[in-house]
N, C-alpha and C positions, 0 to 999 in steps of 0.2 A: 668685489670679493668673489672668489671662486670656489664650488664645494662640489668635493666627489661624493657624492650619495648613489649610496647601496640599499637598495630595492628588492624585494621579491616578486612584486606585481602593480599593476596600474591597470584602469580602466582602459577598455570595457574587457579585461581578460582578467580583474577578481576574481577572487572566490568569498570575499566578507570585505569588513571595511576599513584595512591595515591598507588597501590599494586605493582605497577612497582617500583616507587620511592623507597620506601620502602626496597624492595627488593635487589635493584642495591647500594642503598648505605649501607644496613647492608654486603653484599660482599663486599663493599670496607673498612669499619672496621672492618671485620675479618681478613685482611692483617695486622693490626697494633696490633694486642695482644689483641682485646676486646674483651671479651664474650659475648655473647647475648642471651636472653633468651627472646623467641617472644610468645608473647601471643596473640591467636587468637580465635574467637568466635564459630570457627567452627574446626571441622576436616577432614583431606583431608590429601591424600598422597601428598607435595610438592618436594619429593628426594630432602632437600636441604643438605649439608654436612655442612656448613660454622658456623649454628647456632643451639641451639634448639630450634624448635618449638612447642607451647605446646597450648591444645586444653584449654579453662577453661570452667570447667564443673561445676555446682555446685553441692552443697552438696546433694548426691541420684539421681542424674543423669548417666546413665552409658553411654550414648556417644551424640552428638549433631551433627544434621546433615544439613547440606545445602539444599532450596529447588529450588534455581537456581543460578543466580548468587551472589554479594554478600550483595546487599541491600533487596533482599528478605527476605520470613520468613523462622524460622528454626524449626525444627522437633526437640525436646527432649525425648530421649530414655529414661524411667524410671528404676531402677536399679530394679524395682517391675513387670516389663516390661507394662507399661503402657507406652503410649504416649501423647506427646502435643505438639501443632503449638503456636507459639510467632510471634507475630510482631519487627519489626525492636526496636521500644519504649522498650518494655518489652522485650525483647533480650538484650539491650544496661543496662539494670539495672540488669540482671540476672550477666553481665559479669563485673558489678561495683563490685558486693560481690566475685565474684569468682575470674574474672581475677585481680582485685587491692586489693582482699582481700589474693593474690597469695605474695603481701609484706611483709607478716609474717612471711612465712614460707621459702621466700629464699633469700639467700645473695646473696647481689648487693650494689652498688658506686650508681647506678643514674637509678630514673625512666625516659624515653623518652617516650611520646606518641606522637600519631599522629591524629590530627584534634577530633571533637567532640564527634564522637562516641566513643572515649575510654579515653577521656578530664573525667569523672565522676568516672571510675576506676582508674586511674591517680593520684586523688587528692584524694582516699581513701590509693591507695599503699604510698603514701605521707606520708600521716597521720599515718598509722601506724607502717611505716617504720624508720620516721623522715629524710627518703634520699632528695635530693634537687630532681624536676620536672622540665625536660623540656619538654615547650610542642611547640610541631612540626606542624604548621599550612600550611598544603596546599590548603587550599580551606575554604575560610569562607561562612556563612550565606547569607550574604549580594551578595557573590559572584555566589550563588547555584540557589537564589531567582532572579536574574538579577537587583538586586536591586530596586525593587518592595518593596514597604513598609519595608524592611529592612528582611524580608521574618518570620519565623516561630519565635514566639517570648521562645519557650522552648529551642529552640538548642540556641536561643542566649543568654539565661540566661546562657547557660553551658559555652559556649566560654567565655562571660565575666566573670564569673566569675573562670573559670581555669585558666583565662591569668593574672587576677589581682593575682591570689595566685602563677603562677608559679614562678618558681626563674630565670630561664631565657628562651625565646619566641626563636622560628628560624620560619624564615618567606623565604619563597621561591623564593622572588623577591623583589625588594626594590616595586614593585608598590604592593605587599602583604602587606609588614611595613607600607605603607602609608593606606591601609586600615586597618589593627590593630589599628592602631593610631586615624584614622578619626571614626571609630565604637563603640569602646569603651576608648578612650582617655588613654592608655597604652603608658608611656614614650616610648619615639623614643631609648633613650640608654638603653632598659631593651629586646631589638628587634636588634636580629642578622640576618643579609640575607645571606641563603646558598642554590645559585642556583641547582636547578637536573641540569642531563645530562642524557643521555644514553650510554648504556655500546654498542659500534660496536658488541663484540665479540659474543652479545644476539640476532643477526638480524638473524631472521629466513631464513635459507639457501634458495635459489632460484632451485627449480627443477621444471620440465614438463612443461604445456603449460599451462597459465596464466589462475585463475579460474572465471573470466570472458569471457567466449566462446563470448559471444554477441558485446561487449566493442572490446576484440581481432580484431574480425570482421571489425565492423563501423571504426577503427582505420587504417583498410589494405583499409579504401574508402577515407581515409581522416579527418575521423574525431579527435576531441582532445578531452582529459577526463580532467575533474577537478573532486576533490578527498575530502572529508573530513570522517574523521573517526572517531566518540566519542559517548557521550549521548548525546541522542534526549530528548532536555531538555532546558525549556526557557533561562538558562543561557550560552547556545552553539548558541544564535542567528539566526536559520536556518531559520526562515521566512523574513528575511533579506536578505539573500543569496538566496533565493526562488525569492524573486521582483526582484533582480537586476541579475538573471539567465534570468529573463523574457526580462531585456532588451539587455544582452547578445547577445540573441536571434535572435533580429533587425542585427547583426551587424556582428556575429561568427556564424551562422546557425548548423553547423558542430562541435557545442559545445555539449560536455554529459554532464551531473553530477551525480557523481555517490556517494551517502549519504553510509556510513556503521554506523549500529549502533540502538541502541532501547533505550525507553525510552517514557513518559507520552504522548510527541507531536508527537509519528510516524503516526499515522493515522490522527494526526491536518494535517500535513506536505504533506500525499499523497494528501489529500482531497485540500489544498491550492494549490499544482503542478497542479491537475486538473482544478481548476478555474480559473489561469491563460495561462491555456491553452497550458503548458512546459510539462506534460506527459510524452508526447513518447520521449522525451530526459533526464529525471530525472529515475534514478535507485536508487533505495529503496533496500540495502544488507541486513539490519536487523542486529543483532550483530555478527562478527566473530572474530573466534581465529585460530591460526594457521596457513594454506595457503592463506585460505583464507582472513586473515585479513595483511599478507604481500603484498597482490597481490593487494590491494585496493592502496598500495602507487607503485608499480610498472607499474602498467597499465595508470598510473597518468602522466598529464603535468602541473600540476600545483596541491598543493595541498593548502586547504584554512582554515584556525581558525576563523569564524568569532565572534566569541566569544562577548557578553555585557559584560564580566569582564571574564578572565581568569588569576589566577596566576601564570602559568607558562605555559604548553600545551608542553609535553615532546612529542606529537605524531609531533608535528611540528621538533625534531629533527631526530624522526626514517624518516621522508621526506627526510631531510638530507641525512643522511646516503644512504640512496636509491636513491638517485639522482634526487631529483624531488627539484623543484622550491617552493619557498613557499611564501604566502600571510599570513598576520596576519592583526587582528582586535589591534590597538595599546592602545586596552585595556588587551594586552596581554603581562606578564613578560617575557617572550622566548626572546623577541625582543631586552631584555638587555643584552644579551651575544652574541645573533647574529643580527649584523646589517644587513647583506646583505638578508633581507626578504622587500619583497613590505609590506605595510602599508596602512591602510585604518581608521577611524573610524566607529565602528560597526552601525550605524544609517547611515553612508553615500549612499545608494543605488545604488546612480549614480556613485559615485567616484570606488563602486568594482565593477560594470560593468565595467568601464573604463579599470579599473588596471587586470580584469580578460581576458577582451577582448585584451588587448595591448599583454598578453605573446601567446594569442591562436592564434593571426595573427602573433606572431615575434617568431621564434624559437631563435633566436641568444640572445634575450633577454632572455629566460626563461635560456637556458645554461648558461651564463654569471651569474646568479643569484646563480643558482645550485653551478657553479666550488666555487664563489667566499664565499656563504653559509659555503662548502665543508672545503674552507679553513680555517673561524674560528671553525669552529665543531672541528676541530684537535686538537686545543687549550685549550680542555676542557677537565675535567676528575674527575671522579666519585673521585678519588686520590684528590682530591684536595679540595672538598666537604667534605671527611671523614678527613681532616686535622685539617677544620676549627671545625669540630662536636666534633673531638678528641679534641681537645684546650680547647673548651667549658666544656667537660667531667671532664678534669682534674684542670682544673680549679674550677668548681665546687664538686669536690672531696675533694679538697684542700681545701676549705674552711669549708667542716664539717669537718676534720680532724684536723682542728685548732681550 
């Protein structure tokens, strides 16, 4: 079976973990006989073997470049060699003609996309292809915006209207399905839920000495680190986690927190640490990959998602895997596959001081969380993800072929 899938980003040029996803489960359908053929906005060496990757360029463009991570703007090389800067908007319609006008010209069973930036190319390789659409939602509108006025009213003309014409929706948690449903009133049976995971065998190897020198330190006096790692970004809750670090405070003294990650609020976030007067215990990493972004869950006793709306929070399973305890805002899908995470409601203050403070004074608690976490993580598997995807595939193959 052959499938065009539309992409925004893949490792190691993420920005969060819509490029993890992505990535971990096209590996897991190259075990089962699928081809794939990934189309992506930009170009970048990813050494993957499993698929092809393929950059869509439009017509008289001779290559297209990244200007940081991967919601940024991007540089177009002219075949005339001229240059031009696009914004994310006119980036995302460049690759409607090129990456879904790619339906033309090659044979495939099924378009897949993934979330709204390629929801627009999606439903042109549709169109021109007459192949069925599935579109892959991990992150809505609603869910981006913290649901604040329902957030940017253009991305949500896309979603609605990709999800009314796709032919079948996979939503990443059932509390995903219920937001599809509750946002744009898309039948509950036209909405499959197929949770991520994480792949162990992807955890970046642990060598040398932990790349928090400072943290290391405070930790050989006594101190404990609580950990979150993602976009700094209203829908990631951290001025939440900021008030109720303050009352932490009162109670764990010998508490850090250590923030990894960028995004619109980091200087709201330093500036509100300062005014509550948590500074010299709030560490600000800024974005990391590689050691550094391993080492953010290793140096960690606890790690936290406070998330207003998260549909899944795969970073909550690389905790997992690492051995670290985990706290979720129970506005978070994760929490449906693993029960043994502490739970909060994201507006509760007091309740995550409480629930942060109880593992920073009880180590017996935070290990018993970790081993028993440990235990359902095992039970999961990207294999089992690409079963249900395969099902839907062929399922939908089968119905143009009749």
């Amino acid at each position: 079976m052959k499938i065009l899938m539309l992409g925004w980003e893949l490792p190691p040029n993420n920005s969060g973990g819509l490029g993890i996803a992505c990535y971990q489960l096209c590996r897991a359908l190259s075990k089962k006989n699928i081809s794939i053929d990934f189309i992506l906005p930009y170009q970048a060496n990813h050494d993957i073997d499993f698929m092809e990757v393929i950059a869509a360029k439009p017509h008289g463009v001779a290559s297209v470049q990244r200007s940081g991570i991967a919601y940024d703007s991007y540089k177009y090389v002219m075949e005339d060699g001229g240059e031009e800067w696009l914004n994310i908007y006119d980036q995302q319609y460049l690759y409607e003609h090129a990456g879904g006008g790619g339906g033309g010209e090659r044979e495939f069973d099924i378009v897949h996309a993934h979330d709204w930036l390629t929801f627009r190319a999606a439903l042109r390789a549709k169109e021109i292809s007459g192949k069925p659409l599935i579109a892959h939602v991990h992150s809505l509108e609603s869910d981006r915006s913290g649901k604040e006025f329902g957030g940017n009213p253009l991305v949500r003309e896309i979603e609605e209207t990709t999800l009314l014409l796709a032919d079948r929706i996979i939503a990443v948690s059932e509390l995903t399905k219920r937001t599809i449903h509750r946002e744009y009133a898309i039948p509950l049976d036209k909405i499959d839920v197929v949770h991520n995971n994480f792949d162990q065998e992807l955890m970046i190897p642990e060598q040398g000495p932990n790349a928090y020198t400072y943290l290391t330190q405070l930790k050989r006096k006594g101190y404990r680190v609580v950990s979150n790692v993602g976009r700094i970004t209203i829908q990631k809750g951290l001025p939440n986690l900021l008030q109720a670090f303050r009352i932490v405070m009162e109670y764990a003294p010998k508490t850090m927190l250590l923030i990894a990650g960028a995004g619109e609020q980091y200087y709201e976030l330093i500036t509100l640490a300062a005014e509550l007067g948590i500074a010299r215990n709030v560490v600000f990493a800024d974005f990391q990959r590689g050691k550094g972004y391993r080492d953010t869950f290793t140096i960690a006793d606890l790690f936290f998602v406070p998330s207003i709306s998260e549909p899944f929070a795969i970073t909550a399973l690389e905790a997992v895997v690492y051995n670290v305890p985990v706290l979720v805002s129970k506005q978070t899908g994760v929490s449906e596959v693993i029960r043994n995470f502490l739970k909060v409601d994201f507006w509760d203050i007091h309740e995550m001081a409480n629930q942060i403070t109880g593992v920073m004074q009880n180590e017996v608690l935070g290990a018993e969380l970790e081993r028993n976490a440990h235990r359902e993580y095992e039970c999961l598997s990207w294999d089992h993800a690409a079963d249900k995807v395969q099902a839907l595939y062929g399922r939908h193959a089968e119905t143009v072929r009749l």
